[in-house]
C-alpha positions as CSV (number, residue, x, y, z in Angstrom):
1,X,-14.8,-9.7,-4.3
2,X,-17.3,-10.0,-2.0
3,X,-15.7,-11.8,0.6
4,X,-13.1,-8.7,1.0
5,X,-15.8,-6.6,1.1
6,X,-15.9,-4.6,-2.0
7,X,-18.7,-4.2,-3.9
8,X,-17.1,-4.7,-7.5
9,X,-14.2,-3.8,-9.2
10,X,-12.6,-0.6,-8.5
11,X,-11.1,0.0,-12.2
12,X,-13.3,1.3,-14.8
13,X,-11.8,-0.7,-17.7
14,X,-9.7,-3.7,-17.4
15,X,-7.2,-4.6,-20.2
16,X,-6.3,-7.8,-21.0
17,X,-3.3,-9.6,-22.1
18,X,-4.6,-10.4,-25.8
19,X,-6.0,-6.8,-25.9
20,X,-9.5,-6.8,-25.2
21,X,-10.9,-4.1,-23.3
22,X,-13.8,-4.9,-20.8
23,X,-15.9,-2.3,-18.8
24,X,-15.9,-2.2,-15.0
25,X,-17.0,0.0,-12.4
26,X,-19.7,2.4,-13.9
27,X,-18.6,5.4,-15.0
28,X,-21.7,7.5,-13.0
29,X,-19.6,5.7,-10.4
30,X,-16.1,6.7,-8.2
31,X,-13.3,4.4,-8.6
32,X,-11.6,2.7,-5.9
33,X,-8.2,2.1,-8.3
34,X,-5.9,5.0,-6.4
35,X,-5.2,6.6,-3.5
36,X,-8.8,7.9,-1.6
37,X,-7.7,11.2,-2.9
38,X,-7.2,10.3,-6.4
39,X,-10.2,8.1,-7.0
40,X,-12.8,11.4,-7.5
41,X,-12.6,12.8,-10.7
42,X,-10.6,9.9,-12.4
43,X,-11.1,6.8,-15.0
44,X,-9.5,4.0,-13.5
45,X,-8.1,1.7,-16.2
46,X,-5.9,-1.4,-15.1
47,X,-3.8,-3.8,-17.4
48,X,-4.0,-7.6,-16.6
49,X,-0.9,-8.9,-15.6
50,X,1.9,-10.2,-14.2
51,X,2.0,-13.2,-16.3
52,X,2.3,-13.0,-20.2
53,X,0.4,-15.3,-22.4
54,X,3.1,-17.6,-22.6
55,X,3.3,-17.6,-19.0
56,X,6.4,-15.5,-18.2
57,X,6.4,-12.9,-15.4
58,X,6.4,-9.5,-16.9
59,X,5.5,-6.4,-15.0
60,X,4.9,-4.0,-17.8
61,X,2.2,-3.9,-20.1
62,X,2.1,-5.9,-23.6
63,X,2.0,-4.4,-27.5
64,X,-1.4,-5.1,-27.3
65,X,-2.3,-3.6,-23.9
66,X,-0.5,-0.6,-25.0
67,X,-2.5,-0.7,-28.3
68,X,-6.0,-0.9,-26.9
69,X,-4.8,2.0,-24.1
70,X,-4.3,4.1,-27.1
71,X,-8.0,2.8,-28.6
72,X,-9.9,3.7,-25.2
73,X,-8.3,6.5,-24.7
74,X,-9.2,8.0,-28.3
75,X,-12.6,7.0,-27.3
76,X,-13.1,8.4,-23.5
77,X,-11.3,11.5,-24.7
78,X,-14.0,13.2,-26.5
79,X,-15.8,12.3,-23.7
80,X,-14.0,13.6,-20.9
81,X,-11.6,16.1,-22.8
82,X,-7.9,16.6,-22.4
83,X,-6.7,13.4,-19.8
84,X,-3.3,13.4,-18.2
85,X,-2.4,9.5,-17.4
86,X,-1.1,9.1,-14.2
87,X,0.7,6.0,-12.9
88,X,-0.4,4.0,-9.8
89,X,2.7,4.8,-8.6
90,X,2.5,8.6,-8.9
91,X,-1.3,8.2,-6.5
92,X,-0.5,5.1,-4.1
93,X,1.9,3.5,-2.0
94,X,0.9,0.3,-3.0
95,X,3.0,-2.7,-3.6
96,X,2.0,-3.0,-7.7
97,X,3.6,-3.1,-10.3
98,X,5.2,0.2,-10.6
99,X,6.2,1.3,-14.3
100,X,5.8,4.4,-16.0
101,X,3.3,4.0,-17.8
102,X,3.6,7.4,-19.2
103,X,6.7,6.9,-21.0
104,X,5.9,3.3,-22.1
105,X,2.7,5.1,-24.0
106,X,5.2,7.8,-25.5
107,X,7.6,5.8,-26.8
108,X,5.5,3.2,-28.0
109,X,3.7,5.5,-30.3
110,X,6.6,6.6,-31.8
């Protein structure tokens, strides 16, 4: 990271393919995960990706992702109090993956 000149990593939580969800950026801290005008105020969270365990390109999140969203979320929301997830592609113009994360939580619950 440091040879682009960041500090760290700009996402609060990171989770990976299997599941496991690993701290970032410090809270106490602003992201850098969105759009400068996004970051204040917001938890960045970022899924690992583009390749499934198997190896496979997929550009949505896996069962398990999804499953320790809904796990994190249950926990920051006490926290933090009613959160309204937002998609990198409803903040930024940049080139990532771009699903709706949104209605791949909502139908996945149900």
């Amino acid at each position: 990271m440091e040879e682009r000149g960041w500090s760290d990593v700009g996402y609060h939580y990171v989770i990976r393919l299997n599941g496991t969800i690993e701290e970032g950026r410090p809270l106490h801290r602003i992201g850098a995960h969105a759009g400068k005008r996004h970051n204040s105020g917001s938890i960045g969270i970022c899924f690992e990706g583009g390749l499934t365990p198997a190896g496979e390109k997929w550009d949505e999140p896996l069962k398990a992702q999804l499953i320790a969203l809904g796990k994190l979320l249950q926990m920051i929301q006490p926290v933090y109090g009613i959160l309204r997830i937002r998609g990198h592609y409803e903040v930024s113009t940049k080139s990532c993956p771009n699903f709706n994360i949104k209605h791949l939580y909502i139908l996945w619950k149900h």
